[in-house]
MARSESE-867195 format. One line per 3 residues: their letters; for each residue x, y, z of C-alpha. Coordinates in Angstrom, 1 decimal, m for minus. Last residue first. Layout:
a = X/Y/Z | ...
This chain:
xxx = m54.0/m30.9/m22.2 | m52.8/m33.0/m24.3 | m53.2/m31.5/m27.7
xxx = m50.7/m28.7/m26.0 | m48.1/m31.3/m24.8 | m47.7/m33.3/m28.3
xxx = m47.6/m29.9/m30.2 | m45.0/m29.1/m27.4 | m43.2/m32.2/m28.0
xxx = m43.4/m32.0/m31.8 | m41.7/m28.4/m31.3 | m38.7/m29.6/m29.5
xxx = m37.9/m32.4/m31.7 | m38.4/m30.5/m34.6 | m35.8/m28.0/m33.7
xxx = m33.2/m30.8/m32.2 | m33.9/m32.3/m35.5 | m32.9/m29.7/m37.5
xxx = m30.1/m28.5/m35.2 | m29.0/m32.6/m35.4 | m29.1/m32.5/m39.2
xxx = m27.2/m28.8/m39.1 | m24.2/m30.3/m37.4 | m24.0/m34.0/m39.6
xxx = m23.8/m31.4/m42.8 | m21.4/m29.9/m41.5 | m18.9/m32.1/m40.4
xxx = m17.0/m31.2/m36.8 | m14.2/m28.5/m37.1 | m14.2/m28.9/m33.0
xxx = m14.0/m25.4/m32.5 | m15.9/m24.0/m35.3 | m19.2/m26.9/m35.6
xxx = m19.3/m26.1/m31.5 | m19.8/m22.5/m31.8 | m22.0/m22.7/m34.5
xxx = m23.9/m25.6/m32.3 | m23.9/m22.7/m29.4 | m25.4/m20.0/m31.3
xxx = m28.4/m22.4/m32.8 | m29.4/m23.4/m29.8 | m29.1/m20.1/m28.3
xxx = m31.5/m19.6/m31.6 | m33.2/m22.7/m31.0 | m34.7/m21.8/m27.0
xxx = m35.8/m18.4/m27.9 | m37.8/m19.6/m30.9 | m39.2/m23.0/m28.6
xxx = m40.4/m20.3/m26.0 | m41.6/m18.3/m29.0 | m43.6/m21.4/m30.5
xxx = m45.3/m22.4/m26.9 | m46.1/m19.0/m26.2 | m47.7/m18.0/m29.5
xxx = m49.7/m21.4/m29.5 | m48.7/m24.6/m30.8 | m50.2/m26.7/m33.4
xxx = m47.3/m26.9/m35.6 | m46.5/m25.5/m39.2 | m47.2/m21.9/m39.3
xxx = m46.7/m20.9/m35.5 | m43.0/m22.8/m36.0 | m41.8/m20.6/m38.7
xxx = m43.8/m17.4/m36.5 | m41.6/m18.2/m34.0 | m38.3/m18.7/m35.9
xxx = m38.9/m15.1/m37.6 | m39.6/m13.5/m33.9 | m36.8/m15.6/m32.4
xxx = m34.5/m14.2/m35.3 | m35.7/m10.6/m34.2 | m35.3/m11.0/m30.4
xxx = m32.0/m12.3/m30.8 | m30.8/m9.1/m32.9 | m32.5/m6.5/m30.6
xxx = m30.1/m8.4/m27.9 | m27.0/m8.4/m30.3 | m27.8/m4.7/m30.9
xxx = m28.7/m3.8/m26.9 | m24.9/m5.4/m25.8 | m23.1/m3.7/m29.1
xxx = m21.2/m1.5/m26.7 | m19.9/m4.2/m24.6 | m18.0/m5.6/m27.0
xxx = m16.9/m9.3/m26.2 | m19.3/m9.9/m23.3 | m22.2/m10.1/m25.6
xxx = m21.0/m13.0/m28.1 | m22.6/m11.5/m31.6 | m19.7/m10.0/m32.9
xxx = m17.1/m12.0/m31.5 | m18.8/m15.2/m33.0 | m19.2/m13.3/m36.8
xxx = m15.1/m12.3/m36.1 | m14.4/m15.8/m35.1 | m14.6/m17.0/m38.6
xxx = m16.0/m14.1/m41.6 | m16.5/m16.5/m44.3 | m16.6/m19.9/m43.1
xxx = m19.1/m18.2/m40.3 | m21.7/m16.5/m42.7 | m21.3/m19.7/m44.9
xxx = m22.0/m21.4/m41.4 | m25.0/m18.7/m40.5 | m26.7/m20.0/m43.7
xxx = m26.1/m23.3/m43.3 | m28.8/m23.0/m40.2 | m30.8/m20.7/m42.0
xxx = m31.5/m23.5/m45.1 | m31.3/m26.1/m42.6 | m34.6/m24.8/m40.5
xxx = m36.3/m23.7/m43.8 | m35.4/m27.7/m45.1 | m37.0/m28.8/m42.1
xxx = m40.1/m26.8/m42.7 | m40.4/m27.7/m46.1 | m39.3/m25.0/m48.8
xxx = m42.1/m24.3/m51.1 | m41.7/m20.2/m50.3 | m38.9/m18.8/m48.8
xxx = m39.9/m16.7/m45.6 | m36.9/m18.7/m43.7 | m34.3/m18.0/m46.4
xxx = m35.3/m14.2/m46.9 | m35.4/m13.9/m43.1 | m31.9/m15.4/m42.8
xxx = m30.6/m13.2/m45.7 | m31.7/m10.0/m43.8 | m30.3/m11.7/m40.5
xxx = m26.9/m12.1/m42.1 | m26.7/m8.4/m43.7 | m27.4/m7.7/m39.8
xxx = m24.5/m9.7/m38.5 | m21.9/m8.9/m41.1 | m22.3/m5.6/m42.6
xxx = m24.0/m4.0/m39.6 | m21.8/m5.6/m36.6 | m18.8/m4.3/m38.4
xxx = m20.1/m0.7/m39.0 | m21.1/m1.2/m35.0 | m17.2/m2.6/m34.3
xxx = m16.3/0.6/m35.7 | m18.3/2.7/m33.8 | m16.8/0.8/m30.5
xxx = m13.2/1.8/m31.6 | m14.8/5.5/m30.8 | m15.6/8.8/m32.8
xxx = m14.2/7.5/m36.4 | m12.3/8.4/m38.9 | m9.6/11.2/m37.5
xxx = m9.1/9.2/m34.3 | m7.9/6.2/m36.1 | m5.2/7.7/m37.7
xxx = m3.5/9.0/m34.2 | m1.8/5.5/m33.4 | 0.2/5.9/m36.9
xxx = m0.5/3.2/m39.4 | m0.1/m0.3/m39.5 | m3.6/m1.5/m39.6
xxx = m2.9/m4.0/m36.4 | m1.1/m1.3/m34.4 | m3.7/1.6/m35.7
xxx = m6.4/m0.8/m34.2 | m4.6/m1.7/m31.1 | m4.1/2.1/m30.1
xxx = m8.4/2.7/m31.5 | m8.5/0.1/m28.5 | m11.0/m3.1/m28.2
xxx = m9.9/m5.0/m25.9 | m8.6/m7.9/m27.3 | m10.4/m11.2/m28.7
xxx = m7.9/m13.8/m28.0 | m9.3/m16.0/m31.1 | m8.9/m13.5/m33.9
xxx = m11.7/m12.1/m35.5 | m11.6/m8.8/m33.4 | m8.3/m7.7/m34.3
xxx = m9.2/m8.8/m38.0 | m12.3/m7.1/m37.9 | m10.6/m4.3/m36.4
xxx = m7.7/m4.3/m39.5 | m11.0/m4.6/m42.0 | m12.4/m1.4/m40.4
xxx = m9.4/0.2/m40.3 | m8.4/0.1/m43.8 | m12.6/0.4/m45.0
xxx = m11.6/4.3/m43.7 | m8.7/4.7/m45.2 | m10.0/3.7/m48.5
xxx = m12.8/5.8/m48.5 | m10.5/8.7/m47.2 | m8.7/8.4/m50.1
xxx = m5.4/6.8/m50.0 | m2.4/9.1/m51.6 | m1.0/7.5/m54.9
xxx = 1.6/5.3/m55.3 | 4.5/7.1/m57.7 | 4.2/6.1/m60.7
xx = 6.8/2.9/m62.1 | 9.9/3.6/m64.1
């Protein structure tokens, strides 16, 4: 005779909902985000939700926190590293994202697409602003740009960056051949400012 299953804790409960919303939210029709739609997904009663968390758009911020921002801690550890070249910095952060993507699929691109939850508008933007910072001072470090120069480059690579991912997803593209163009796209764009600034 088998025991019984035992009660889940509220632990459990809790990482329950969270992985039935990133589920929700990792599927390609992302819905509108609805504690009703969670409970639906999760398979539990429509009330559960309500007794975990204070909106469906907290739980999208635990999401955002363990995927997007563990992501950006491990980009700055990969762009910071120290004998990496340039290029290989640029491939290293790029590959990053994809075993960030291969992973966690459409829920990474939901999380960080700002019409998709509203809510986490000012996090994705905070977020952008942080990898153009790291990408910046990259670019700072091994071209003869200034500050502008190398964070209008930054901005420009990380949407960049967004829309290869998105691109490498939906057409299931190669890999390796995606991140050689982002690297060269990068280096492209920062020899021609070098090129522009020693010009004038």
């Amino acid at each position: 005779m088998t025991d019984p299953p035992r009660r889940m804790s509220r632990e459990a409960r809790r990482e329950m909902l969270i992985d039935a919303t990133g589920r929700l939210l990792g599927s390609r029709d992302v819905p509108v985000l609805t504690f009703e739609a969670v409970a639906d997904e999760a398979g539990v009663s429509k009330t559960l939700p309500y007794k975990y968390f204070e909106s469906p758009d907290a739980i999208a911020d635990e999401l955002y926190e363990r995927v997007v921002v563990d992501g950006v801690d491990r980009l700055t550890v990969a762009l910071v590293a120290g004998d990496a070249t340039f290029d290989d910095k640029i491939a290293g952060g790029f590959n990053l994202w994809c075993d960030v993507i291969k992973t966690h699929g459409y829920l990474l691109l939901a999380l960080v697409d700002r019409r998709s939850i509203p809510s986490l508008r000012p996090r994705i933007d905070a977020r952008r602003l942080e990898a153009a910072r790291l990408w910046a001072s990259l670019i700072a470090e091994e071209f003869d740009v200034d500050d502008d120069a190398a964070n209008v480059i930054a901005t420009s690579i990380t949407a960049a960056s967004t829309a290869l991912l998105l691109r490498w997803v939906r057409e299931r593209g190669s890999r390796r051949a995606t991140t050689d163009s982002f690297v060269r796209l990068v280096r492209a764009q920062c020899e021609a400012f070098e090129r522009s600034s020693t010009a004038v």
